[in-house]
C-alpha positions as CSV (number, residue, x, y, z in Angstrom):
1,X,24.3,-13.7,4.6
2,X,21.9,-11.2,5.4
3,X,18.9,-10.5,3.1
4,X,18.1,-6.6,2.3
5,X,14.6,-5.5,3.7
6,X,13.7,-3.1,0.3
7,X,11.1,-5.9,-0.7
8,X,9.7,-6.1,2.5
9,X,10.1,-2.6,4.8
10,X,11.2,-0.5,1.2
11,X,13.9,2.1,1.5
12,X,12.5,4.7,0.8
13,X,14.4,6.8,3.6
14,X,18.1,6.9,4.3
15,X,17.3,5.5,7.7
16,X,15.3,2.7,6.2
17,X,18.2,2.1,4.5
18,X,20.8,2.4,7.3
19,X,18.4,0.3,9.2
20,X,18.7,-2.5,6.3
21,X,21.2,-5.9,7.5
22,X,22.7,-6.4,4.1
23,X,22.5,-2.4,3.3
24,X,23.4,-0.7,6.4
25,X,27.0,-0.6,6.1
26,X,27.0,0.4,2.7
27,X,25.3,3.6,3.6
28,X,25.8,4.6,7.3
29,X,23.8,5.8,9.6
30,X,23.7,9.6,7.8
31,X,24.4,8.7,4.1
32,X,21.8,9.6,1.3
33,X,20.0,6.8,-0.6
34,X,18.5,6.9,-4.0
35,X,16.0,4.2,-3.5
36,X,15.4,0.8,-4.9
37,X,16.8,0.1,-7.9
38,X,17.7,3.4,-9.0
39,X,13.6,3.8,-9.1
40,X,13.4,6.9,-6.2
41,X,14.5,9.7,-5.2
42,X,15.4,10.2,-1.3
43,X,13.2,11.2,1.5
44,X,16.5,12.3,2.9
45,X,15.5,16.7,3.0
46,X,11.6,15.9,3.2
47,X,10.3,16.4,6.8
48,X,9.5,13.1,9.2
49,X,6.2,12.0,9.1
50,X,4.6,12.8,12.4
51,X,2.6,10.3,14.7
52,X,2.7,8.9,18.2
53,X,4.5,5.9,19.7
54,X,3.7,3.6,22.2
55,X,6.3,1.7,24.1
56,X,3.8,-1.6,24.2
57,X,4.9,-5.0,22.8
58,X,3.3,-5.5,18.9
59,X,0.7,-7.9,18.1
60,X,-0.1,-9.5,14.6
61,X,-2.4,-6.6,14.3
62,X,0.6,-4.2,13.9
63,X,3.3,-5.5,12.3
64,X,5.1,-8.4,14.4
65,X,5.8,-9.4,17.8
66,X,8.6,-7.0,19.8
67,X,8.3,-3.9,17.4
68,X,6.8,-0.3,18.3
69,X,3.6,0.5,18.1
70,X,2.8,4.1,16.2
71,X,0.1,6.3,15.2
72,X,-0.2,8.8,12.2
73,X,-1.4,12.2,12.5
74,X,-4.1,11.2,10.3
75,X,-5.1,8.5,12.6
76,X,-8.1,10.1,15.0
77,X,-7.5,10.3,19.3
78,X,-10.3,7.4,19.5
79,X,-8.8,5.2,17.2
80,X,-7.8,1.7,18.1
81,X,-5.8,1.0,14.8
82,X,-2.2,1.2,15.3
83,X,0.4,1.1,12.6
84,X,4.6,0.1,12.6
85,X,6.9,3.2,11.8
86,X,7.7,1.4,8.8
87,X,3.9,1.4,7.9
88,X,3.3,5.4,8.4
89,X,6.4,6.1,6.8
90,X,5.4,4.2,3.4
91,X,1.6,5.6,3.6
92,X,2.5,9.1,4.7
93,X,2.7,10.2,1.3
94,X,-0.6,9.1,-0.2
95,X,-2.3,10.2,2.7
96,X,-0.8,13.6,1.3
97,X,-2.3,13.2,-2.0
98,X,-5.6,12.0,-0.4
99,X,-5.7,15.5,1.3
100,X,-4.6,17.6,-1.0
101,X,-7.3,15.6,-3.8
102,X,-10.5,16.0,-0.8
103,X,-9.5,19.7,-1.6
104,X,-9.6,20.0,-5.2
105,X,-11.4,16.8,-6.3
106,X,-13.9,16.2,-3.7
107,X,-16.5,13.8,-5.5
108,X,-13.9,11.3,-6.5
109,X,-14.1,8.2,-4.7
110,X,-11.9,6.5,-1.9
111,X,-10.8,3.8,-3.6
112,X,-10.1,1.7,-6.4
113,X,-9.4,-2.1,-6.0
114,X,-7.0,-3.5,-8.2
115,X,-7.2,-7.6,-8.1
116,X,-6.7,-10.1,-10.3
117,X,-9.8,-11.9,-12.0
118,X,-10.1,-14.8,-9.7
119,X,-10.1,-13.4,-6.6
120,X,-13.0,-11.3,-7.6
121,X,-15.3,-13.4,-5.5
122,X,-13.4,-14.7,-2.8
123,X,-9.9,-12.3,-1.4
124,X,-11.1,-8.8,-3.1
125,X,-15.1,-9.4,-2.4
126,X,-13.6,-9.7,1.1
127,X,-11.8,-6.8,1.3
128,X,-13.9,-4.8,-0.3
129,X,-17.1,-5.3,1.6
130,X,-14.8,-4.7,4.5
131,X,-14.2,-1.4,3.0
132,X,-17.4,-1.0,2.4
133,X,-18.6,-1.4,6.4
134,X,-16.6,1.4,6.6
135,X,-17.7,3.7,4.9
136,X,-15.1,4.0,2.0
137,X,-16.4,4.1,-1.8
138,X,-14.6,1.6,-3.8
139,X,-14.4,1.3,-7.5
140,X,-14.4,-2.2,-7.9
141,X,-14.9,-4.2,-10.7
142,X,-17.9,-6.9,-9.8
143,X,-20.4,-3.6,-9.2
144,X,-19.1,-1.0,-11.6
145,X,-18.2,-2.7,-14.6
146,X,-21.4,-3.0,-16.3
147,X,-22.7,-5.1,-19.2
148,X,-21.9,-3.7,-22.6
149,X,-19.4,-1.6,-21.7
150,X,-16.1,-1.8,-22.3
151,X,-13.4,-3.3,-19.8
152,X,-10.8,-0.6,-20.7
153,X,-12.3,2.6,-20.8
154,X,-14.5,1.8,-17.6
155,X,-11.2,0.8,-15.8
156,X,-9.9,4.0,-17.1
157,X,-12.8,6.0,-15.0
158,X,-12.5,4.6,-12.3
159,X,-8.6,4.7,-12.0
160,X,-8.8,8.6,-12.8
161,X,-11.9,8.9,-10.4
162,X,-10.2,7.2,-7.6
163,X,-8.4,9.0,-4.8
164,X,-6.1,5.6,-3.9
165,X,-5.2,2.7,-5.9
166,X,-4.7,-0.7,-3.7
167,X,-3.5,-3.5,-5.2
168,X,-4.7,-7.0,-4.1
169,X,-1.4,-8.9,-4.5
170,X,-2.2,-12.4,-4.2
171,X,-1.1,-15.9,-6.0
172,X,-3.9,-15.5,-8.7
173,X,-2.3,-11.5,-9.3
174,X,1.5,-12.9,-9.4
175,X,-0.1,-15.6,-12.0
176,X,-1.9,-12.9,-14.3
177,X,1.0,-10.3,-14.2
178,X,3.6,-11.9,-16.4
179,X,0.8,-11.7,-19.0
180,X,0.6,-8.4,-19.2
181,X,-3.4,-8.4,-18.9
182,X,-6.0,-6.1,-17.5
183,X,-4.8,-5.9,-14.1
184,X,-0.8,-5.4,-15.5
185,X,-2.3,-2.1,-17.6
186,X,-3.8,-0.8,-13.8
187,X,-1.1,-1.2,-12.4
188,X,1.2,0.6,-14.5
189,X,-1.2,3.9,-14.1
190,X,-1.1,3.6,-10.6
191,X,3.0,2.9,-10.1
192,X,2.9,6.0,-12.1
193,X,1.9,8.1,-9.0
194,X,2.2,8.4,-5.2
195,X,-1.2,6.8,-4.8
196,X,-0.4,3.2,-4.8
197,X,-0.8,0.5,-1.9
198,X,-0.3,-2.8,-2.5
199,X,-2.2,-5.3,0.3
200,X,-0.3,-8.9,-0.3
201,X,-2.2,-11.5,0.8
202,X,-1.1,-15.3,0.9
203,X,1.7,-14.4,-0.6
204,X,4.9,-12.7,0.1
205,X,6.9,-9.9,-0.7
206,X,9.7,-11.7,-1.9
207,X,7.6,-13.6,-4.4
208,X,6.0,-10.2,-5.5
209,X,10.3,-9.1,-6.3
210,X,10.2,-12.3,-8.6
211,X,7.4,-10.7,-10.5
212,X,7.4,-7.0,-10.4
213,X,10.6,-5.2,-8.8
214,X,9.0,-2.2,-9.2
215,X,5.8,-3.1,-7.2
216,X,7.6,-4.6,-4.4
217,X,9.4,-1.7,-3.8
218,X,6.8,-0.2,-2.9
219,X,5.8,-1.0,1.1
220,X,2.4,-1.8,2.0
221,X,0.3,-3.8,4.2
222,X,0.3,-7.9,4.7
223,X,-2.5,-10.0,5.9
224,X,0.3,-12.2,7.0
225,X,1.5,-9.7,9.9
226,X,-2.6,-9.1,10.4
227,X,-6.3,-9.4,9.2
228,X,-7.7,-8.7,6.4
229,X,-10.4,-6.4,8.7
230,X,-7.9,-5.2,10.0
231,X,-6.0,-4.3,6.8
232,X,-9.3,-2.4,6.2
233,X,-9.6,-0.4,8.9
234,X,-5.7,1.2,7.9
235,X,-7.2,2.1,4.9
236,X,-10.4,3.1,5.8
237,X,-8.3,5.8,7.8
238,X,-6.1,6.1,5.2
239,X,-8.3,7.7,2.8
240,X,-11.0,9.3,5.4
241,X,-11.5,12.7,3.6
């Protein structure tokens, strides 16, 4: 039987659904959908994101072997990152928000890293000193949560002085979110707007849907379809001001 590719590609478009083996024929190649679970409305009237394609075959770099390789607007004429459609269709709109915030918010910064305790020094000290290199100023916990002051309200800063949440979904994070901890609390502020990206990372999607529906609805990137440097260097252009 085939599987539907919400937890994985999202459909968050009637073509994404169309495009979906289990969901296709439900909804046509025109039909309107209201997204997954119920949880979004369609992208049907909104206008396509624009970027570039190029007809070369895909590397783990991009997405998987075969697919086409595209570039978003926001992406610069010297940049070597390339992205799947998939991919600038799900971060289209939060590079919307970034622009619109580098407008009317302009000190707040890039980033903030949402992880689960223990991968504070191994997975998200990677990514975020990768981040880092780049240039991008991430609110992360290890630096900017200091002595005496308390967990909550200094999460609450940085969430509302962040431009971009990303999520580090990894074993550790699918361990701690049925417990309804710290990192459950950050992630329900940052489901609650168009600024979310969740990185998975040793895991999989469809072990995130056993977890948090909600949060696998939401596309992303995967260190399983390419590096973690490379999953960097998305979001370092993702969030360039």
């Amino acid at each position: 039987m085939a599987r539907c590719s919400a937890p994985v590609r999202g459909h968050r478009s009637a073509a994404a659904a169309a495009n979906c083996p289990a969901c296709g024929s439900r909804y046509g190649r025109s039909g309107s959908y209201g997204g997954y679970g119920g949880g979004y409305s369609s992208y049907k009237s909104s206008p396509a994101p624009s970027y570039s394609s190029s007809g070369s075959s895909l590397g783990r770099s991009s997405g998987g072997s075969g697919r086409r390789s595209a570039k978003p607007r926001w992406s610069g004429a010297g940049s070597g990152v390339w992205y799947t459609p998939e991919q600038v269709l799900a971060l289209t709109p939060v590079r919307e928000n970034v622009e619109n915030l580098a407008v009317s918010q302009p000190d707040l910064r890039d980033v903030f890293l949402c992880h689960a305790w223990d991968d504070r020094q191994s997975s998200a000290k990677e990514l975020h000193d990768l981040l880092e290199a780049r240039g991008v100023r991430v609110w992360f916990s290890e630096k900017d949560l200091g002595l005496g002051v308390p967990m909550m309200r200094a999460i609450d800063k940085g969430l509302v002085n962040s431009r971009v949440g990303i999520v580090l979904v990894t074993p550790a994070m699918l361990r701690r979110l049925p417990a309804e901890g710290v990192a459950d609390k950050e992630l329900s502020a940052l489901l609650r707007r168009e600024r979310l990206v969740p990185v998975v990372h040793g895991t999989t999607y469809e072990a995130l849907e056993q977890v948090s529906l909600l949060l696998a609805s939401r596309a992303g990137l995967s260190t399983a379809e390419e590096s973690m440097a490379e999953v960097a260097a998305k979001i370092a252009e993702l969030v360039a001001a």
